[in-house]
Z-matrix of the N, CA and C atoms (Angstrom, degrees):
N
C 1 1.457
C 2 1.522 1 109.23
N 3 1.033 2 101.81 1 143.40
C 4 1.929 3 115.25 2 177.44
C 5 1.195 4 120.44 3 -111.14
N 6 1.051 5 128.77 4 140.85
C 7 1.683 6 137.76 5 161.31
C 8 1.279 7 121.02 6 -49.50
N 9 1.646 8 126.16 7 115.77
C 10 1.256 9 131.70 8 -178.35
C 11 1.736 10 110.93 9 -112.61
N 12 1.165 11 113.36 10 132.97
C 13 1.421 12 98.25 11 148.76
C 14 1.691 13 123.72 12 -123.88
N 15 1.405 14 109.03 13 117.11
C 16 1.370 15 126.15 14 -158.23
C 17 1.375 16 109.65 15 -98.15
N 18 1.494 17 139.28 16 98.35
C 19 1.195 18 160.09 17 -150.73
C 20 1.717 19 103.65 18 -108.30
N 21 1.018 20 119.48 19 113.15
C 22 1.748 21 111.92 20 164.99
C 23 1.331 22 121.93 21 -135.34
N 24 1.790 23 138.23 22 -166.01
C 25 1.171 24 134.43 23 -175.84
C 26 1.600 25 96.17 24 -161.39
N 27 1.473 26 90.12 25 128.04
C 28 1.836 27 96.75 26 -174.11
C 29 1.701 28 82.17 27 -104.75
N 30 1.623 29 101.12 28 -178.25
C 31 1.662 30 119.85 29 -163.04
C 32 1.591 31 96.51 30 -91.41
N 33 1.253 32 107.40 31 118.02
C 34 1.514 33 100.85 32 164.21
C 35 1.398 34 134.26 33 -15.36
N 36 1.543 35 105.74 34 -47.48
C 37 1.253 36 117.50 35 -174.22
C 38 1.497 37 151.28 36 -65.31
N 39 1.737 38 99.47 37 -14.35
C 40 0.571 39 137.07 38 176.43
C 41 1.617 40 124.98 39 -56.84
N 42 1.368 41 121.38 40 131.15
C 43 0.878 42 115.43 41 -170.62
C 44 1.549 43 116.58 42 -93.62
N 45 1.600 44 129.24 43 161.63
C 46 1.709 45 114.09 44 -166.64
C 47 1.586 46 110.89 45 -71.46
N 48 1.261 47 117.82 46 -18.41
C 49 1.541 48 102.71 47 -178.75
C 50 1.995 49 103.39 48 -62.82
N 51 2.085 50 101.81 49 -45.84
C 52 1.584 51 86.07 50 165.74
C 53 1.314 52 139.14 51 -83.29
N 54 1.121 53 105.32 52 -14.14
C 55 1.507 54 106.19 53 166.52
C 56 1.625 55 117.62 54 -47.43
N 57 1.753 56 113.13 55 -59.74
C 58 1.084 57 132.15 56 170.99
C 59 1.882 58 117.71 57 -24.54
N 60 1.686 59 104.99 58 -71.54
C 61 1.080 60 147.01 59 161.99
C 62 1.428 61 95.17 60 -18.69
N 63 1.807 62 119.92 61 -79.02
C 64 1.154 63 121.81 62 -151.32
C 65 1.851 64 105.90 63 -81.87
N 66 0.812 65 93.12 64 -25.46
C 67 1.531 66 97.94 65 174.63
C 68 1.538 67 106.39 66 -58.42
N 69 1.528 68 117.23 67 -61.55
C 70 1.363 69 122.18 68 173.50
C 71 1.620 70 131.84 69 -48.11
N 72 1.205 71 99.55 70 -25.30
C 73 1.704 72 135.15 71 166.37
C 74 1.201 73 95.17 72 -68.17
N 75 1.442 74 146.86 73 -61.42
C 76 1.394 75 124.59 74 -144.79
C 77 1.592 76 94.63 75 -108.54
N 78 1.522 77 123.12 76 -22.87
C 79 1.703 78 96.72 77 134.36
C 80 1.116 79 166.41 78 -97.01
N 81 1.377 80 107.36 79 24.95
C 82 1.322 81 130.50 80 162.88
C 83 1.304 82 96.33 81 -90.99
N 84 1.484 83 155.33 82 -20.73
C 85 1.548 84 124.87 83 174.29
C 86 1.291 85 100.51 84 -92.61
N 87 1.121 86 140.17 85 -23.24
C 88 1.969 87 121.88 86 149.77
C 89 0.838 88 126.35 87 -31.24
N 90 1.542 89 121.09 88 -62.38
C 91 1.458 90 146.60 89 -159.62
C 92 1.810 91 113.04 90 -69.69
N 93 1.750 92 89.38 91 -50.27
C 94 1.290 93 69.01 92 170.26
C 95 1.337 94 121.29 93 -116.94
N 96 0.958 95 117.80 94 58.86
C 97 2.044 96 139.83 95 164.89
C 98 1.828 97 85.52 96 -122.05
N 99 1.086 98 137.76 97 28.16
C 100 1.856 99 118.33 98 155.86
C 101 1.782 100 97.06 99 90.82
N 102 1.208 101 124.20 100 -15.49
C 103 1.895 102 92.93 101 -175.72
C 104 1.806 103 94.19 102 -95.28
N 105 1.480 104 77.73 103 171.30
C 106 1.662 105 102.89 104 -177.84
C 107 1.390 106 95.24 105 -119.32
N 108 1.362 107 99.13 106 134.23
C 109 2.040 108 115.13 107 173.03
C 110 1.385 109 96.33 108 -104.93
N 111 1.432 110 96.34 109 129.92
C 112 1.708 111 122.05 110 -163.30
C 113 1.684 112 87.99 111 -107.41
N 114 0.998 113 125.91 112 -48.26
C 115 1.863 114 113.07 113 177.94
C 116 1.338 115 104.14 114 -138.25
N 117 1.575 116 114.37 115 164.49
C 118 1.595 117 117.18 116 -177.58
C 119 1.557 118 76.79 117 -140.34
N 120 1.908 119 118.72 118 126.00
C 121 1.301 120 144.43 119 139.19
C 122 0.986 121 141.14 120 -79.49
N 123 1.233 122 130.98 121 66.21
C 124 1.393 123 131.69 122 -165.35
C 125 1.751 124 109.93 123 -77.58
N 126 1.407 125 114.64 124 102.24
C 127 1.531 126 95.43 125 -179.18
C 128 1.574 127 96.78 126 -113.30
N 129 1.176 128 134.32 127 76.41
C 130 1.374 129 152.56 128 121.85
C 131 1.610 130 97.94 129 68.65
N 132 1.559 131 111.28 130 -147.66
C 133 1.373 132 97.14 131 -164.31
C 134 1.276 133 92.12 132 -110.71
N 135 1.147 134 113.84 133 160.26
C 136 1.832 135 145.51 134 177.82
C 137 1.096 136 111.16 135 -135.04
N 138 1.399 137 98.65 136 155.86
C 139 1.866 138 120.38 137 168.93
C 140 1.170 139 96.15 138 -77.05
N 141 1.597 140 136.12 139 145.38
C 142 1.200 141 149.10 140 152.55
C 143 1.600 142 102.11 141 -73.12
N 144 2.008 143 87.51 142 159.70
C 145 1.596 144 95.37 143 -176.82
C 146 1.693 145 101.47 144 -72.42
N 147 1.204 146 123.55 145 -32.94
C 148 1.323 147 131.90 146 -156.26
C 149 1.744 148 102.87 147 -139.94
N 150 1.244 149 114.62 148 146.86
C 151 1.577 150 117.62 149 147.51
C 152 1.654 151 124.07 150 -29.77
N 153 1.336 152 125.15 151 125.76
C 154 1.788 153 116.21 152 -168.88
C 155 1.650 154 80.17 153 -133.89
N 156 1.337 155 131.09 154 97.07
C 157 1.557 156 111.15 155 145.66
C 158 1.468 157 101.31 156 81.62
N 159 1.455 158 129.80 157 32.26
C 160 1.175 159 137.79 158 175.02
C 161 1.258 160 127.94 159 85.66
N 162 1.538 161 105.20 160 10.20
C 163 2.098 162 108.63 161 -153.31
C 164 1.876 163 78.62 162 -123.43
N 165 1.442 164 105.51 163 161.36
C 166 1.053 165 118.91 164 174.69
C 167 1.895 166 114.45 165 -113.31
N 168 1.332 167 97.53 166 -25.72
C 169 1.485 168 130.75 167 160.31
C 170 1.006 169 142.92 168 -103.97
N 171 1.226 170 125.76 169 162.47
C 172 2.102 171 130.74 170 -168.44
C 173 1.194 172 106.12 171 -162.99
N 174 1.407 173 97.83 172 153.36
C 175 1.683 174 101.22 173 170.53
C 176 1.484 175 96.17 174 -119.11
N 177 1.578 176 102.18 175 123.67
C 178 1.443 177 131.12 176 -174.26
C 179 1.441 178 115.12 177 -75.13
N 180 1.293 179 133.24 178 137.49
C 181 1.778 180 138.72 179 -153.60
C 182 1.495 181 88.18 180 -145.45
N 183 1.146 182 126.01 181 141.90
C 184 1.589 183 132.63 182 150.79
C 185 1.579 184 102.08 183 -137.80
N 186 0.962 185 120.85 184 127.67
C 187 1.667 186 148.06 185 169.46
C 188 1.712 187 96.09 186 -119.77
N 189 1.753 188 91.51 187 127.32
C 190 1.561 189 112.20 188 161.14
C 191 1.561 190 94.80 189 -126.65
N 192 1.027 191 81.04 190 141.79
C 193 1.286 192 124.66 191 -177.45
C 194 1.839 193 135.00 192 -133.38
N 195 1.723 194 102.71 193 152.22
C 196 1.425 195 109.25 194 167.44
C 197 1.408 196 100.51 195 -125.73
N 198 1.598 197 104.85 196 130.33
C 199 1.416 198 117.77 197 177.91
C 200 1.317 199 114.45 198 -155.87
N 201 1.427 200 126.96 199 171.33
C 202 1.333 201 150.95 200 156.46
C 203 1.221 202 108.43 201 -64.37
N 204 1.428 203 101.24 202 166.42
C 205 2.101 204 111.97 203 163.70
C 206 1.293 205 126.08 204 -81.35
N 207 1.435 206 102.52 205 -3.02
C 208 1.210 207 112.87 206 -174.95
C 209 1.470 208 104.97 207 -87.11
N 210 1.320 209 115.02 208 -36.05
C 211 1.746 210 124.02 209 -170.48
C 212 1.072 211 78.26 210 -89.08
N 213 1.358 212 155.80 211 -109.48
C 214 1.982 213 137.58 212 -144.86
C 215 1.379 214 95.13 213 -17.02
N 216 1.194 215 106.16 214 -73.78
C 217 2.109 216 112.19 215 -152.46
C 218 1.260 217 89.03 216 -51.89
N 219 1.237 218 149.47 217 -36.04
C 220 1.480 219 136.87 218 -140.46
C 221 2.010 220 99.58 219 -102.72
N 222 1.604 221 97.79 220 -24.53
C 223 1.516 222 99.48 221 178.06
C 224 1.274 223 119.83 222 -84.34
N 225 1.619 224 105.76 223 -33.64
C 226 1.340 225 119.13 224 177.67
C 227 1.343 226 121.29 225 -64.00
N 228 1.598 227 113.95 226 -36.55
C 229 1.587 228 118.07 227 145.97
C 230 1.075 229 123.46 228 -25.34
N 231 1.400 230 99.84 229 -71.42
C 232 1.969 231 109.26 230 -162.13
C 233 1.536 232 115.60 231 -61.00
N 234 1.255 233 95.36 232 -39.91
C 235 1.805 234 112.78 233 -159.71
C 236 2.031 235 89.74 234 -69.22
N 237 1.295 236 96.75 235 -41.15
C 238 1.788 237 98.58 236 -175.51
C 239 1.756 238 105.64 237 -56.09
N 240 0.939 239 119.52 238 -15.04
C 241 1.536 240 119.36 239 175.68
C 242 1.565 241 129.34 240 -120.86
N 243 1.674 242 103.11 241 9.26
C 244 1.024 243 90.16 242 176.10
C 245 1.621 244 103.95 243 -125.42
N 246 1.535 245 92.86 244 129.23
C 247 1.398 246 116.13 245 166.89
C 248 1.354 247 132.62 246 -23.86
N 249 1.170 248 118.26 247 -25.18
C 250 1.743 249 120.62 248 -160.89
C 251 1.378 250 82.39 249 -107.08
N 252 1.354 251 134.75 250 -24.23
C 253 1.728 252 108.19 251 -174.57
C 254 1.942 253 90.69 252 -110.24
N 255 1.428 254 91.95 253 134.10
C 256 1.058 255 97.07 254 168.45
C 257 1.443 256 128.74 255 -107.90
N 258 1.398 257 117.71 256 6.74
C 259 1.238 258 119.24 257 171.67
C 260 1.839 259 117.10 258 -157.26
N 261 0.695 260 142.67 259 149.82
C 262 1.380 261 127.98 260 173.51
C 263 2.004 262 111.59 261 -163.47
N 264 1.050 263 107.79 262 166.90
C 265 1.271 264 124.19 263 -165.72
C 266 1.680 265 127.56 264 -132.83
N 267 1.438 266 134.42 265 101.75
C 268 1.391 267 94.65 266 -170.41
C 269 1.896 268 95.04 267 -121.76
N 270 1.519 269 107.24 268 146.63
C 271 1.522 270 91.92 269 -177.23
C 272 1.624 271 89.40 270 -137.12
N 273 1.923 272 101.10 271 177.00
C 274 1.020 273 104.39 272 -173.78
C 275 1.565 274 115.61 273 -80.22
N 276 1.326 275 129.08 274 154.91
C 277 1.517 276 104.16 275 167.74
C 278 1.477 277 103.31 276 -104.78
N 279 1.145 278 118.89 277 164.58
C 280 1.522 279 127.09 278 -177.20
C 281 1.373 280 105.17 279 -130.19
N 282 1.325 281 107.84 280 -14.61
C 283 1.631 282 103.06 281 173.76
C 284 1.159 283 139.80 282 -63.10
N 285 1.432 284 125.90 283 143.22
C 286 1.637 285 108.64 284 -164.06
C 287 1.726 286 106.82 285 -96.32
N 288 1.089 287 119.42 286 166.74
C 289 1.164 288 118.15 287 173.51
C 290 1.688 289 134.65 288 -79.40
């Protein structure tokens, strides 16, 4: 397993029961594809650099993580179809602990 750090942006609009919801959603398809989430960053909402899909804003998520290729490919799926995140990122980390 490798070190990820997995960066995303849910829709402003959203209200906290879905906000909540979707957050819990995108760690439960880690979790259960085998990785373990070592921290959850929630840094709240921000101005975007640019317009994404009509919003000028997001609420910013970072999950690090240890996982397989199987849990990326399987998140990178889900997250590509679901509506409430409108953008996301996952990279390797190389940093040591």
């Amino acid at each position: 397993m490798r070190k990820y750090e997995i960066m995303y942006i849910l829709r402003p609009d959203l209200d906290e029961e879905q906000e909540n919801a979707t957050k819990e959603n995108a760690k439960q398809i880690l979790t259960d594809n085998g990785a373990e989430i070592r921290e959850v960053e929630s840094m709240g909402k921000r101005r975007l650099a640019y317009e994404i899909k009509g919003y000028h804003n997001g609420v910013y998520v970072v999950l690090y993580v240890n996982a397989g290729e199987e849990a990326i490919n399987e998140f990178d799926r889900r997250v590509k179809i679901n509506d409430d995140i409108i953008r996301f990122m996952v990279i390797r980390d190389e940093r040591e602990d």
